[in-house]
Steps between C-alpha positions, in 0.01 A plus 500: 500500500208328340374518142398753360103450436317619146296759686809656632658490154175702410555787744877520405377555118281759624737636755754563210268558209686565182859316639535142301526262851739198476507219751791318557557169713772343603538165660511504891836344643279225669346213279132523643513922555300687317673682177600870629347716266500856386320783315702732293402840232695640247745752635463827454708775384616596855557181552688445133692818620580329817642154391755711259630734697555166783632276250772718360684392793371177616282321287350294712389764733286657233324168402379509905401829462288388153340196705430706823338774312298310310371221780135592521422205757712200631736528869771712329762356797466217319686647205793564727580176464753448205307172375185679497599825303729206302164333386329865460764681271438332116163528566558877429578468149152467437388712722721785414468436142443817263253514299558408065610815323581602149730768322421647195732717288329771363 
């Protein structure tokens, strides 16, 4: 899959107005390749909703249900491979990461 170009990156932030867009590359298995690279959003609640309901019984199956859900562009059969979803996963801290908060005691 070739790189993904600024004007496309453009129409994907206008495509998904309001969604924070990640991208994510990872290094292609040969030397010379091209990095494979991917465009990810913040889940959402269905999502959110999904991924716990998955992962009460098999953890890993709910992070692929997190990454597929939130791959806005990139080959997604390339995620099937364990490497690939491997180098994807951490990557989702940030992404997934809820915003500050504060409590108060009133």
């Amino acid at each position: 899959m070739p790189l993904i170009s600024d004007n496309q990156i453009e129409h994907l932030k206008q495509q998904f107005k309001g969604e924070e867009l990640f991208l994510v590359e990872v290094e292609a298995q040969q030397p010379d390749a091209d990095p494979l690279q991917f465009i990810f959003a913040r889940p959402d609640r269905k999502t959110l909703a999904a991924v716990t309901k998955v992962s009460s019984t098999d953890p890993f199956a709910g992070a692929e249900v997190m990454v597929k859900n939130c791959l806005k562009w990139g080959d997604a059969l390339l995620l099937e491979d364990g490497a690939v979803l491997s180098a994807v996963l951490p990557h989702f801290e940030v992404i997934n990461k809820a915003r500050a908060s504060t409590l108060k005691k009133l």
